[in-house]
N, C-alpha and C positions, 0 to 999 in steps of 0.2 A: 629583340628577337628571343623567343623560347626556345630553349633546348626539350628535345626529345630526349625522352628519359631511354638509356641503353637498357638493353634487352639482356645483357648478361646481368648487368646489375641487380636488374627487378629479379631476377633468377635467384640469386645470389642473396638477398634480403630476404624472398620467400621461401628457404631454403632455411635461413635462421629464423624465420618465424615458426616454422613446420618443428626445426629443429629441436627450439626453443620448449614448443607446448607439448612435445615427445618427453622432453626431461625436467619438468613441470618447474620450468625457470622463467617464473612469472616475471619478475622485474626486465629480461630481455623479450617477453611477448610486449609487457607496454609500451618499449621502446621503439616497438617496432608499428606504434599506430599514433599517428595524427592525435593529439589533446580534443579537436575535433571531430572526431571519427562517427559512425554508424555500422555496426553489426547489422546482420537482419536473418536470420535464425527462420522457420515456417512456426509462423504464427504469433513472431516476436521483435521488436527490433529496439534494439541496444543503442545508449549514447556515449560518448566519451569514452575515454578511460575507467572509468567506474561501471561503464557498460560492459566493458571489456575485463575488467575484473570481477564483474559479474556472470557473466559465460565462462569465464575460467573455472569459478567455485562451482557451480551446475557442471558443469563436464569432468574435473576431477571429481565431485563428489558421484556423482550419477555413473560415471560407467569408468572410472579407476586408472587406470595406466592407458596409454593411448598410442597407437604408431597408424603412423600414412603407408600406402604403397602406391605409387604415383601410379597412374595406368597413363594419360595422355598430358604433356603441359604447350599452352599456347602463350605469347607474351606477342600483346600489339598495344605500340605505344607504351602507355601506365599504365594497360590494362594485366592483370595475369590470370590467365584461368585453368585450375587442375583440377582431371577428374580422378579417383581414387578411391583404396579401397583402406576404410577405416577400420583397424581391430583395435578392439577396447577389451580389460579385462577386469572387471571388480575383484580383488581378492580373489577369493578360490573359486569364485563363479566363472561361468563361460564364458567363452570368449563371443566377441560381439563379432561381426562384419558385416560393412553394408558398404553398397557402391556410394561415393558421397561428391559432388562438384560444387567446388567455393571460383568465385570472381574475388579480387582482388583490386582494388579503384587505388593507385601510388600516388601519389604529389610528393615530391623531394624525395621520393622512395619513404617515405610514410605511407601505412596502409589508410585511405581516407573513409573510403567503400569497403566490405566485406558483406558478400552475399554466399551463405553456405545455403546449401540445399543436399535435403537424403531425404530416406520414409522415414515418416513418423511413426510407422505401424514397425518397421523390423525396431526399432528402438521401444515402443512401447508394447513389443516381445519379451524383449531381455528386462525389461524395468516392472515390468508386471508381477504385484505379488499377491500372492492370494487367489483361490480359484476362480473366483469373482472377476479380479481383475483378468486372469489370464483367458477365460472363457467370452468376455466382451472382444478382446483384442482377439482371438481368433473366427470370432464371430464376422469383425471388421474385415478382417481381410478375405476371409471366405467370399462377402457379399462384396468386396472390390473387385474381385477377380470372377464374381461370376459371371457364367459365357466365355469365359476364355480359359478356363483351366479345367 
């Protein structure tokens, strides 16, 4: 017979993974994912551990300090899913916020699955340098939202 993984616990592990990548204590984010794991990022998706130590160097380096604000969390079964509001802040640059929702796939309370999802366009706002770059990116989004804004 399988046990169902408790719902405080999944809580509880996701809690010290949020934690963890809050206070850029990489050794307890890998502990906290399956040696088999999958990331999957929009447009990306990560393998293993090294996948996972790879999305860590890209997100400290790219957007610097980082905190969650939970807005909703659901837990069924292994599954854990929060939606949130991520501020990031490079050094003395702005701070970032974007609405962001990750899935979460546990096995033994190991993260197996991790599906993040946000825009790409509020993120390649604040990552945009050069007039060049920043004038395509608001280009982008102009023509995403046109008819409706």
């Amino acid at each position: 017979m399988v046990e169902s993984p408790l719902p405080d616990e999944i809580r509880r592990v996701a809690k010290l993974l949020d934690d963890a990548v809050e206070s850029e204590d990489t050794a307890t984010v890998l502990s906290c994912f399956a040696d088999e794991c999958e990331i999957e990022l929009p447009g990306v998706t990560l393998h293993g551990k090294a996948g996972v130590q790879k999305a860590l160097d890209w997100m400290y380096r790219e957007l610097g300090t980082i905190a969650f604000e939970p807005v909703t969390i659901l837990v069924e079964g292994g599954t854990f899913v929060e939606e949130f509001v991520l501020r990031a802040r490079k050094a003395a640059g702005p701070e970032v916020r974007a609405k962001a929702t990750e899935v979460l796939i546990y096995k033994d309370y190991k993260v197996t699955h991790l599906r993040f999802y946000f825009d790409r366009l509020t993120l390649a706002r604040t990552l945009a340098r050069g007039i060049l770059e920043r004038w395509i990116v608001g280009k982008m989004e102009r023509v995403s939202l046109r008819g409706l804004a």
